[in-house]
MIPALUM-81723 format. One line per 10 residues: their letters; for each residue x, y, z of N, C-alpha, C. Coordinates in steps of 0.02 Angstrom, whole numbers, always signed. Each point is the difference from the previous one (the first is absolute). Layout:
% residues N
a) X/Y/Z/X/Y/Z/X/Y/Z ~ ...
***
This chain:
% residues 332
xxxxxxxxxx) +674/+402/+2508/-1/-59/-43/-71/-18/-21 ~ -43/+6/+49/-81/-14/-18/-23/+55/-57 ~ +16/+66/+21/-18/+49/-88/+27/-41/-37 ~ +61/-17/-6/+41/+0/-66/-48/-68/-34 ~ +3/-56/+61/-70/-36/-17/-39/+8/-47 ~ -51/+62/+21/-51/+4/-13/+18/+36/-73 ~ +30/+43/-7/+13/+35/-61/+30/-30/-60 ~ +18/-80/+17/+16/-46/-45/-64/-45/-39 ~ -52/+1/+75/-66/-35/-23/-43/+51/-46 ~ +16/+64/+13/-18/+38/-47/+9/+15/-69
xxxxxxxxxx) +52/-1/-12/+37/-6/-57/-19/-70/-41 ~ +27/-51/+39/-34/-63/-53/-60/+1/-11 ~ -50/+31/+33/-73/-23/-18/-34/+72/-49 ~ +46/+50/-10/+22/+44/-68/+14/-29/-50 ~ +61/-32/+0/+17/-39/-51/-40/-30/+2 ~ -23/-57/+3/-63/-49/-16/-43/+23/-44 ~ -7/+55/+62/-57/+42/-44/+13/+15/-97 ~ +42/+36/+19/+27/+39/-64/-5/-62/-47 ~ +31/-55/+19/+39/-64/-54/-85/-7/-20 ~ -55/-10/+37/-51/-39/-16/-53/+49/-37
xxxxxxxxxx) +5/+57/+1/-30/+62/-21/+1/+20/-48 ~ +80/+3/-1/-2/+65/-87/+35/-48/-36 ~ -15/+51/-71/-4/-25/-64/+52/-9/-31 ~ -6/-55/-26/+112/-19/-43/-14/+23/-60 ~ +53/+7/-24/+5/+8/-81/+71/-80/-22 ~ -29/-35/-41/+48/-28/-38/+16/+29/-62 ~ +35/-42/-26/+38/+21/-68/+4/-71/-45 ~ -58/-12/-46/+38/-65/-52/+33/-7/-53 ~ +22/-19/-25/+65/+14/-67/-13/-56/-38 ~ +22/+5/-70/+4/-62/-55/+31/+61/-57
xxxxxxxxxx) +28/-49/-53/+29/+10/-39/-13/-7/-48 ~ +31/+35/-69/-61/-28/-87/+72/+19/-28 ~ -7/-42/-51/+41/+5/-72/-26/+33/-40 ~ +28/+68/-19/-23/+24/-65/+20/-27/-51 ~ -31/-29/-54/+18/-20/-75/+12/+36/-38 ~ +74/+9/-44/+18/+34/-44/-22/-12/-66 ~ -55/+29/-31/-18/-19/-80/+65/-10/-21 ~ +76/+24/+14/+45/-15/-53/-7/+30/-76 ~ -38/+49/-4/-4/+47/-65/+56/+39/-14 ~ +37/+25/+74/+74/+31/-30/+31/-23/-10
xxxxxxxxxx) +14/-54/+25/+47/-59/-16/+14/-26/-83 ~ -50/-21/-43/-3/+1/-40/-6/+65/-50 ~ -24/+66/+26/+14/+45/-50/+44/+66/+30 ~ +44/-32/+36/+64/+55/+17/+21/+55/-45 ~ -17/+9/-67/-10/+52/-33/-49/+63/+22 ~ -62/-38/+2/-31/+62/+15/-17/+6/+64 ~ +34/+2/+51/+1/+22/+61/+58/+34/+4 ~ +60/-12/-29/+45/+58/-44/-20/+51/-23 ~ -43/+12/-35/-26/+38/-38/-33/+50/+32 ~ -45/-19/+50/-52/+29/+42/+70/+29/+44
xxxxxxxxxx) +62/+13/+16/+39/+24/+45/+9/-29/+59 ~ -31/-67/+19/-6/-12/+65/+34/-64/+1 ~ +24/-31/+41/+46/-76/-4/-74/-44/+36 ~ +43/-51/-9/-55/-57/+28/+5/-10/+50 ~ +28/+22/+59/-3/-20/+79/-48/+64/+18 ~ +0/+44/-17/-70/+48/+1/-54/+1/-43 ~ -3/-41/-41/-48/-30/-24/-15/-46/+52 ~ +4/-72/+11/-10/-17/+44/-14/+16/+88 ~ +24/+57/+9/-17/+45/+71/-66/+31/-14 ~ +6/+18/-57/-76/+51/-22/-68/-73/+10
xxxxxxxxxx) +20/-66/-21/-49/-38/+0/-19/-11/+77 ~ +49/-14/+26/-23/-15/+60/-17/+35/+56 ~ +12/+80/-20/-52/+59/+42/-57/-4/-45 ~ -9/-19/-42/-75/-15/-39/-34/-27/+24 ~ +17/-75/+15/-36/-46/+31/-16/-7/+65 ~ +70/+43/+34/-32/+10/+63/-62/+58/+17 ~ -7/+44/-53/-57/+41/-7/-50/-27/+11 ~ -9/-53/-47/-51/-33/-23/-34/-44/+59 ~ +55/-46/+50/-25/-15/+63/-18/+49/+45 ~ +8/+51/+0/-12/+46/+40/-62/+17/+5
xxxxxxxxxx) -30/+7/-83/-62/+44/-26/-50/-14/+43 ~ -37/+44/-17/-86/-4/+25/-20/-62/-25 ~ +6/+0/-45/-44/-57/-46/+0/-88/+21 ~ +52/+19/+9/+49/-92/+29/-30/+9/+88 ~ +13/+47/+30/-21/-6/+43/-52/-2/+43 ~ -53/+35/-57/-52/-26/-10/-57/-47/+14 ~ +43/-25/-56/-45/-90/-9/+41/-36/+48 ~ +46/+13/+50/+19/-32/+54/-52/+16/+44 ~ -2/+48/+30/-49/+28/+45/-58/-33/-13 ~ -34/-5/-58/-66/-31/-5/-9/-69/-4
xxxxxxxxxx) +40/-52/-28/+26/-67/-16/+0/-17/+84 ~ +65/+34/+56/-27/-29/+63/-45/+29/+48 ~ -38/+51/-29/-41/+49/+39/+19/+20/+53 ~ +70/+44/+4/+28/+35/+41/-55/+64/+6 ~ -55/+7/-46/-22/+71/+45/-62/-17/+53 ~ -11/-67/+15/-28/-32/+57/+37/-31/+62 ~ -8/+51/+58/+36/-36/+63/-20/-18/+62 ~ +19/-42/+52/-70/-26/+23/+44/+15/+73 ~ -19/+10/+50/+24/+18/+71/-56/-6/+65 ~ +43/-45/+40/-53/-8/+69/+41/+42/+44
xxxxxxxxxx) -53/+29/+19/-5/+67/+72/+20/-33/+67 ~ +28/+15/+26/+12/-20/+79/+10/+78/+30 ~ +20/-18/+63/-32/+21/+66/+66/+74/-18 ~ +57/-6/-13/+75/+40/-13/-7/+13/-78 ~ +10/-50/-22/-1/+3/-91/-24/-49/-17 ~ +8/+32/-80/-55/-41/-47/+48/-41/-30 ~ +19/-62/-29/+9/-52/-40/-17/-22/-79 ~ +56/+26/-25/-1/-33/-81/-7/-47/-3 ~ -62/-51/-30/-9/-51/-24/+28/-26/-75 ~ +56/-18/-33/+14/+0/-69/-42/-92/-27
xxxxxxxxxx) +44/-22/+22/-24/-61/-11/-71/-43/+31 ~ -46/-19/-39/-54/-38/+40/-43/+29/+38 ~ -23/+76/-12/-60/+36/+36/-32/-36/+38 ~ -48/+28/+19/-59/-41/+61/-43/-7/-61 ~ -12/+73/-38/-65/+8/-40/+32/+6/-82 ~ -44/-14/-39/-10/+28/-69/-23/+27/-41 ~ -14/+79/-37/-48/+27/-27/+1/-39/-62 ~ -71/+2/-36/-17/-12/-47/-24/+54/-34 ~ +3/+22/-69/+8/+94/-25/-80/-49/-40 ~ -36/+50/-49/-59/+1/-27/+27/+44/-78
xxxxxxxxxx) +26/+56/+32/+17/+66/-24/+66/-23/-40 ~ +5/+26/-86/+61/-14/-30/+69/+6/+30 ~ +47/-27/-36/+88/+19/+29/+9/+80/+7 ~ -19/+21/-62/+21/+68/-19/-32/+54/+62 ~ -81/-37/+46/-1/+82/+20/+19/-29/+70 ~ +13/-87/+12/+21/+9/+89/+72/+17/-4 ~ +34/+1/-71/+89/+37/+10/+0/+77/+30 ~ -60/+8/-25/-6/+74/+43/-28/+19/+72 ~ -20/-41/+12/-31/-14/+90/+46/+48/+28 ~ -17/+24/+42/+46/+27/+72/-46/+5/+60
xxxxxxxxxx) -4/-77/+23/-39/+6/+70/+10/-33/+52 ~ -23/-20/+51/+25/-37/+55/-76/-3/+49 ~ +13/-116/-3/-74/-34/+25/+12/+10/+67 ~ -28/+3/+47/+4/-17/+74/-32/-57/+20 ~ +20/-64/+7/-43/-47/+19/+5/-35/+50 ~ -52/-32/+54/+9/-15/+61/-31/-75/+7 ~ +48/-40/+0/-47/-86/+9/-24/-23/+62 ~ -53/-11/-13/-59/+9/+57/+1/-97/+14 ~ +18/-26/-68/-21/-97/+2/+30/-19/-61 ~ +6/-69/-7/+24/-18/-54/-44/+29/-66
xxxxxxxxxx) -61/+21/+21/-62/+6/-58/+10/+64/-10 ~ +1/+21/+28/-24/+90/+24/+59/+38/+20 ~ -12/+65/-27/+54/+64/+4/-32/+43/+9 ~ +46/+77/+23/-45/+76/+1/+40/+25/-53 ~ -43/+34/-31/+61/+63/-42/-40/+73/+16 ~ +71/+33/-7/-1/+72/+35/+26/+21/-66 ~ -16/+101/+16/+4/+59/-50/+73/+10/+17 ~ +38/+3/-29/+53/+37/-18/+3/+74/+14 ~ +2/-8/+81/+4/+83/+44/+69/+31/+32 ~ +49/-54/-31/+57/+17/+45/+14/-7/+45
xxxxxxxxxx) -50/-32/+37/+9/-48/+69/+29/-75/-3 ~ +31/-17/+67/+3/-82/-5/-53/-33/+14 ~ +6/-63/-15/-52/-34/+24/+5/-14/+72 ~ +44/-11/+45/-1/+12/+56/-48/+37/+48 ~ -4/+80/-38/-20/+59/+23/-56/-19/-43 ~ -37/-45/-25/-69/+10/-16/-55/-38/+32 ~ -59/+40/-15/-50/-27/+49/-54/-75/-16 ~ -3/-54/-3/-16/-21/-60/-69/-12/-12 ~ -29/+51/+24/-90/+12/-6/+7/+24/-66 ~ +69/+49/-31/+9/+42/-61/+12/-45/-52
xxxxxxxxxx) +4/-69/-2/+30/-55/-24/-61/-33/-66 ~ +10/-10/-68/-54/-6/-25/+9/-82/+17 ~ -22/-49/+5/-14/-70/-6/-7/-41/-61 ~ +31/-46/-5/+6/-25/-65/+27/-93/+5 ~ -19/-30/-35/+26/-54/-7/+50/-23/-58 ~ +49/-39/+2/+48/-17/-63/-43/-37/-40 ~ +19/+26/-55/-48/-21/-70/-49/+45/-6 ~ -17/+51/+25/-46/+38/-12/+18/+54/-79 ~ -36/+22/-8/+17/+45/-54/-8/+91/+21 ~ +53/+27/+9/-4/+59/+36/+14/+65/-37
xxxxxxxxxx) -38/+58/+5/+25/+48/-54/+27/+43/+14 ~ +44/+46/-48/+33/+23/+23/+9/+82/-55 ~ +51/+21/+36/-10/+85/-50/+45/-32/-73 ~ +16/-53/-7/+53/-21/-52/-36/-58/-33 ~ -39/-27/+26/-47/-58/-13/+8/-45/+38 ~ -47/-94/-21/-4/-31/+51/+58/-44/+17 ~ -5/-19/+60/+54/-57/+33/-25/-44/+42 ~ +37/-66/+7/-15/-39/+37/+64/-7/+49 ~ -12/-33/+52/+44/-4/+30/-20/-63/+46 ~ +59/-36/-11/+13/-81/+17/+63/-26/+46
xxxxxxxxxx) +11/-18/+31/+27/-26/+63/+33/-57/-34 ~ +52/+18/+36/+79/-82/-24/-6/-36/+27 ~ +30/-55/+4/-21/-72/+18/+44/-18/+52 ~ +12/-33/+37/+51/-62/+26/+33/+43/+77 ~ +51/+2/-1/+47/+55/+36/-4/+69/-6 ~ -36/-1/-77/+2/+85/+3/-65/+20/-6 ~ -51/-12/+24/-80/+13/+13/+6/+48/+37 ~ -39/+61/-10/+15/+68/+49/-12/-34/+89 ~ +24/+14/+35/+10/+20/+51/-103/+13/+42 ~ -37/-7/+42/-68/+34/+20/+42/+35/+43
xxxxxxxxxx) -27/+56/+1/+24/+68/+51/+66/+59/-42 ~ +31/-38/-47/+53/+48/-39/-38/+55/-50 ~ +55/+50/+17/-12/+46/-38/+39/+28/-60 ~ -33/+4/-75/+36/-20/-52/-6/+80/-52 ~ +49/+8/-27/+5/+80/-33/+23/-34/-70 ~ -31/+22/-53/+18/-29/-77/-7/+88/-13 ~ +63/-14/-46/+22/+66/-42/+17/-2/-75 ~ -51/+35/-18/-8/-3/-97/+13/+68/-21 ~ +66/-15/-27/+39/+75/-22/+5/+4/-74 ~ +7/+47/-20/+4/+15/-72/+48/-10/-28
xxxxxxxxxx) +7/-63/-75/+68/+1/-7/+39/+34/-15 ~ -14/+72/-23/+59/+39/-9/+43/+21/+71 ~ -39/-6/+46/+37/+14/+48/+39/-44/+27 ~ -29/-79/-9/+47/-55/+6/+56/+21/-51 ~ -1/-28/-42/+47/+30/-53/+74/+27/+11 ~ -46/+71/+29/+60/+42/+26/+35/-22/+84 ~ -17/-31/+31/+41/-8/+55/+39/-79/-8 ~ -28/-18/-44/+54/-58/-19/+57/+22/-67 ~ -9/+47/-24/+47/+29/-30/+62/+36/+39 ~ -37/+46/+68/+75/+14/+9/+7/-39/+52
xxxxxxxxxx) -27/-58/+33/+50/-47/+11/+37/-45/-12 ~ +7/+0/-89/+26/-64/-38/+64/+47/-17 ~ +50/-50/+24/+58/+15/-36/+28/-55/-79 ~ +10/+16/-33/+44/-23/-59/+61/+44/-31 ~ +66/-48/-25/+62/+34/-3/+43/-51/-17 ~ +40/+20/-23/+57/-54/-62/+62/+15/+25 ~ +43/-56/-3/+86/+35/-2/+16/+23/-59 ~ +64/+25/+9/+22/+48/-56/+22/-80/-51 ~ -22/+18/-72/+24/-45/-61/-31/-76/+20 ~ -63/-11/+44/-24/-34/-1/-75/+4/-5
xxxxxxxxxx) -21/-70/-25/-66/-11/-41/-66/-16/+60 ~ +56/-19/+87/-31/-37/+52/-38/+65/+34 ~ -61/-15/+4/-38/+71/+47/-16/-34/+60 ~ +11/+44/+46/-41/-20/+81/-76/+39/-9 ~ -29/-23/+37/-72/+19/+16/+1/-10/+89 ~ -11/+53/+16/-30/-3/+75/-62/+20/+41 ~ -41/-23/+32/-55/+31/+37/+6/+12/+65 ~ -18/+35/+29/-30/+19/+63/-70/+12/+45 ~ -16/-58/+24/-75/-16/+30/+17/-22/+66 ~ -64/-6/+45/-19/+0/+61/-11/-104/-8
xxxxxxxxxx) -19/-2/-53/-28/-70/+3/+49/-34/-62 ~ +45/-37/+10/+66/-52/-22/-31/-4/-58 ~ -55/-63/+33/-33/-25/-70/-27/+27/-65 ~ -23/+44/+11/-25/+45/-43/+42/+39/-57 ~ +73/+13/+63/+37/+46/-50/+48/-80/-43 ~ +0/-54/+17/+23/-41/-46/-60/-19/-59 ~ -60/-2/+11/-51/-9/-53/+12/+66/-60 ~ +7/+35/+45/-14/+92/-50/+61/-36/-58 ~ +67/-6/+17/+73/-20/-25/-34/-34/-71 ~ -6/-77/+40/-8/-49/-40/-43/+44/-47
xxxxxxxxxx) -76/+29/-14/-18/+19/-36/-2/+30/-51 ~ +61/+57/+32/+40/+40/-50/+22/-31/-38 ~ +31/-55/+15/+53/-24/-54/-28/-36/-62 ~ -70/-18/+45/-49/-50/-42/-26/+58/-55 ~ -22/+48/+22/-31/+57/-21/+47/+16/-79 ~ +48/+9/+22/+72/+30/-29/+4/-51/-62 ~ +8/-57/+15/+10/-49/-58/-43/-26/-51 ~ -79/+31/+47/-41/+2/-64/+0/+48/-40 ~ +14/+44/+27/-1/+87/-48/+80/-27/-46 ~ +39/-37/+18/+61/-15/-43/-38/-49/-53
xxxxxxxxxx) -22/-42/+22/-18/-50/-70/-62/+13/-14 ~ -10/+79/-20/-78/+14/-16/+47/+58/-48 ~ +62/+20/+1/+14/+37/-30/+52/-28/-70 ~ +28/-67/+36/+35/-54/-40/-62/-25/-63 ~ -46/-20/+38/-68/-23/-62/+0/+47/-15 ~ -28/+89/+5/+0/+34/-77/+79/+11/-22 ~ +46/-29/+12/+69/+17/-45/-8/-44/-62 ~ -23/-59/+26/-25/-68/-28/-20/+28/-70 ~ -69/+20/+42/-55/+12/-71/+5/+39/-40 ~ +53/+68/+7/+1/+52/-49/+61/-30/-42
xxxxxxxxxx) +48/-17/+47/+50/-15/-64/-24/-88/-38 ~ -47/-43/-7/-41/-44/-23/-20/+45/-68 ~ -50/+25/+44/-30/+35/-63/+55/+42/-54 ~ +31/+31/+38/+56/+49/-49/+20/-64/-51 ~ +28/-42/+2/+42/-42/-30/-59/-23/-56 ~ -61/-42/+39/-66/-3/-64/-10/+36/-56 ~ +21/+81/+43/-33/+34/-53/+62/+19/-65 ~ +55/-21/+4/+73/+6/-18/-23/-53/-36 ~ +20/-61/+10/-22/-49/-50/-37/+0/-43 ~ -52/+12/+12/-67/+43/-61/+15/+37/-33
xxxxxxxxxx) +17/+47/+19/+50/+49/-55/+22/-28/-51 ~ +106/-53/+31/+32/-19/-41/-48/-27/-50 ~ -46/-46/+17/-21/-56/-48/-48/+19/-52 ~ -29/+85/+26/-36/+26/-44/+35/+45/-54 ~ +75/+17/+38/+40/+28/-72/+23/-67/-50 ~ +20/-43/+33/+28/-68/-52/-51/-17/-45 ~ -77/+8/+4/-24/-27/-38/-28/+47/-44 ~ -12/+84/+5/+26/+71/-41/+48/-35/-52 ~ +54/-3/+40/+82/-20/-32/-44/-23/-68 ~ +13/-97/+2/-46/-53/-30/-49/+30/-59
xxxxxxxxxx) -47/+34/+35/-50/+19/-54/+30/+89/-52 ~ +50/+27/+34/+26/+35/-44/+26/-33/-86 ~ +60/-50/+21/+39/-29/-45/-48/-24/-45 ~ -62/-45/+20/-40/-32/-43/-38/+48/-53 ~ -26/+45/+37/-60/+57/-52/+66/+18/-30 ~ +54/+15/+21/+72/+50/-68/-9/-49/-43 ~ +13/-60/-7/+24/-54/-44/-78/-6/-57 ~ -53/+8/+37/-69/-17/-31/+7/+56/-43 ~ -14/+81/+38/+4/+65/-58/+41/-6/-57 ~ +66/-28/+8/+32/+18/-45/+1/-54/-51
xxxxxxxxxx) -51/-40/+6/+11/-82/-39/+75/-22/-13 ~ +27/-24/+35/+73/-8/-33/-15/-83/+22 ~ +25/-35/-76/+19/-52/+16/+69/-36/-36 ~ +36/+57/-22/+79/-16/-20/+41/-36/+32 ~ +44/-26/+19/+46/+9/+53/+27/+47/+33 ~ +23/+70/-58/+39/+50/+20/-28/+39/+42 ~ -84/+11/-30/-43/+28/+29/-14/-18/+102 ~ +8/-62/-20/-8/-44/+62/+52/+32/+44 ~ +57/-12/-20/+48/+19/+44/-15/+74/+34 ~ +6/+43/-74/-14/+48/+42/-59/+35/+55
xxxxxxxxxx) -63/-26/-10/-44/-15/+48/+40/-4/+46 ~ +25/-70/+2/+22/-31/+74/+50/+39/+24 ~ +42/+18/-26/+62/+48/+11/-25/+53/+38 ~ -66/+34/-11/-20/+70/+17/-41/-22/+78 ~ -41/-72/-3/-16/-19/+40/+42/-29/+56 ~ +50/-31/-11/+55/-1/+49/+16/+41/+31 ~ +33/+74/-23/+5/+56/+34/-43/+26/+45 ~ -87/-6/+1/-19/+22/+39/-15/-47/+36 ~ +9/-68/+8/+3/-50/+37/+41/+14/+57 ~ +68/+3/-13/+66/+25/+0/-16/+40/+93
xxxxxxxxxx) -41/+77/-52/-13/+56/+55/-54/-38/+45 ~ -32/-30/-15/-55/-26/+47/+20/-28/+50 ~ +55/-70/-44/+38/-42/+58/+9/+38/+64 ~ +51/+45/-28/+54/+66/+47/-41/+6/+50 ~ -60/+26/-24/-64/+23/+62/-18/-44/+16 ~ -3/-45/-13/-26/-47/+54/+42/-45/+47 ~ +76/-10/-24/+29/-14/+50/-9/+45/+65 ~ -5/+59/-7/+33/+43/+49/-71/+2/+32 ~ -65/-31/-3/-58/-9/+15/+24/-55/+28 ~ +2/-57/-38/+11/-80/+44/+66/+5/+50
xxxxxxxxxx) +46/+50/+14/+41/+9/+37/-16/+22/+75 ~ -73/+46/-7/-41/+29/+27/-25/-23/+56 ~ -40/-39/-47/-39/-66/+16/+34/-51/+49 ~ +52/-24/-38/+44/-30/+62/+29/+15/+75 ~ +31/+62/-12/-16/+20/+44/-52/+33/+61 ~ -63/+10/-14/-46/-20/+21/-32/-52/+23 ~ +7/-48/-32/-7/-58/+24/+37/-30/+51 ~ +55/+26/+10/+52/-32/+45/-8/+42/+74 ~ -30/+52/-17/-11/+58/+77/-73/-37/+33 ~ -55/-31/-68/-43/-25/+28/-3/-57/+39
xxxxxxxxxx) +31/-47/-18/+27/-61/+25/+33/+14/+68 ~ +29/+54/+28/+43/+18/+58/-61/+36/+30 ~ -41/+50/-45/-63/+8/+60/-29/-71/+4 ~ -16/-49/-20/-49/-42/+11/+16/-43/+58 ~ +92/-1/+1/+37/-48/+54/-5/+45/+48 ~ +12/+85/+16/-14/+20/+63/-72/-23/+35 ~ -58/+1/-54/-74/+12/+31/+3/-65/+34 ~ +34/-72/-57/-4/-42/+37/+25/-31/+82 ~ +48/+34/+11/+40/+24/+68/-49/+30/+22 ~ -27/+41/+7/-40/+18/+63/-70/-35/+8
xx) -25/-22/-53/-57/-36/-12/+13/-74/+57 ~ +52/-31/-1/+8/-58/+31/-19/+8/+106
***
């Protein structure tokens, strides 16, 4: 009975272990409405035409758009917007500790966006006082295992250089003021490589004949993978009403430049009839008539064309008015 004891105290203080040790993965989720321009809707002809019906029209949009969240590009300016390719971790005695929220410390860059997106390095720093830190070479050692005679000395606020350029580095305030005696690992990765490991851990995916997409992440740190979410979506809806404003502006202009036209053939028209009537001096009646008679007719053809212009027009106008009410929907 005393083994069995003991092999129980063993076991729980495994578990313990284990529970307090290793690393979780969560999973956060949210949801987006894709918006249907409604272009087949209104021209069910030519999506006829093209061979394809409109529920695959609509399927084709929404593997589009889920492309589009997917991309490099969107994901991107996520990565950099919350500076996921900066991560901050305190060393202990077993393992090291993701810091996401509220670091001890904060770099300050010198060096443009464009060349610290390319960084791939890692600080070693050791707080000696609230004033004072060590930083170490990036040897592949822990700080644990280092000696700290090897330690360069430095104070926060100093200006320090570096193979990327200069930095400062400044200490948080309140509750989250580094720690004297902790040992702190900052990791500046390249965003393409961020990029890519938040790509294949993002899931996105639609039900069948629906417009509703899931989005899912998978991270070590909750918070983070709900910020990444929210962003996307934020991300997502600007690239939507950035693409709504140029729908805006081309079909604006198209219609401007339509109007100009009509009004520059009507007044052709106008100054035709007048110079006929002048050349030919007619001031009979009969004469008159027939002027006008001949001028009617091509009035006549002009009209023709230009209804089917102001028909145009109208309808244009009426697609613009429905882009202007989508932009305004997401704009709010």
């Amino acid at each position: 009975m005393e083994v069995n004891f003991f092999f129980v105290i063993i076991a729980l203080a495994f578990a313990y272990t284990h529970l307090r040790y290793s690393t979780y993965q969560y999973e956060a989720s949210a949801t987006i409405r894709i918006k249907d321009d409604k272009e087949s809707q209104k021209l069910p002809s030519l999506a006829e035409l093209s061979g394809s019906s409109l529920l695959s029209g609509k399927s084709n949009e929404i593997k589009d758009e889920i492309a589009v969240m997917m991309s490099r590009t969107l994901i991107s300016n996520i990565v950099k917007n919350l500076k996921l390719n900066i991560t901050f971790y305190e060393q202990g005695k077993i393992k090291e500790q993701e810091i996401y929220e509220n670091p001890p410390i904060k770099l300050n860059f010198f060096a443009n966006d464009s060349i610290i997106h390319k960084i791939d390095t890692t600080l070693f720093i050791k707080i000696k006082s609230s004033s004072e830190f060590l930083m170490f070479k990036d040897d592949g050692k822990s700080l644990m295992d280092r000696d700290e005679s090897l330690g360069k000395p430095f104070s926060f606020g100093d200006r320090i250089k570096t193979g990327f350029g200069d930095i400062v580095i400044v200490p948080n305030s309140g509750i989250y003021s580094p720690k004297t005696g902790s040992n702190l690992r900052v990791s500046i990765r390249h965003i393409s490589s961020v990029v890519g490991l938040y790509q294949s851990n993002l899931a996105i995916s639609a039900g069948d004949e629906s417009s509703i997409v899931k989005l899912s992440l998978k991270d070590n740190i909750p918070k983070r993978a709900i910020n990444f979410l929210n962003q996307l979506i934020k991300e997502y809806n600007n690239d939507v009403i950035t693409d709504k404003e140029e729908v805006v502006r081309v079909t604006s202009d198209f219609i401007n430049n339509r109007l100009e036209l009509v009004f520059k053939e009507l007044e052709e028209v106008d100054f035709t009839a007048e110079q006929l009537q002048k050349r030919n001096n007619l001031t009979a009646l009969g004469a008159q008539a027939d002027i006008y008679l001949q001028s009617e007719r091509q009035n006549e053809s002009q009209i023709n064309n230009t209804a089917n212009t102001i028909n145009l027009i109208d309808y244009l106008q009426q697609e613009i008015q429905e882009k202007i009410k989508i932009l305004t929907f997401y704009l709010q």
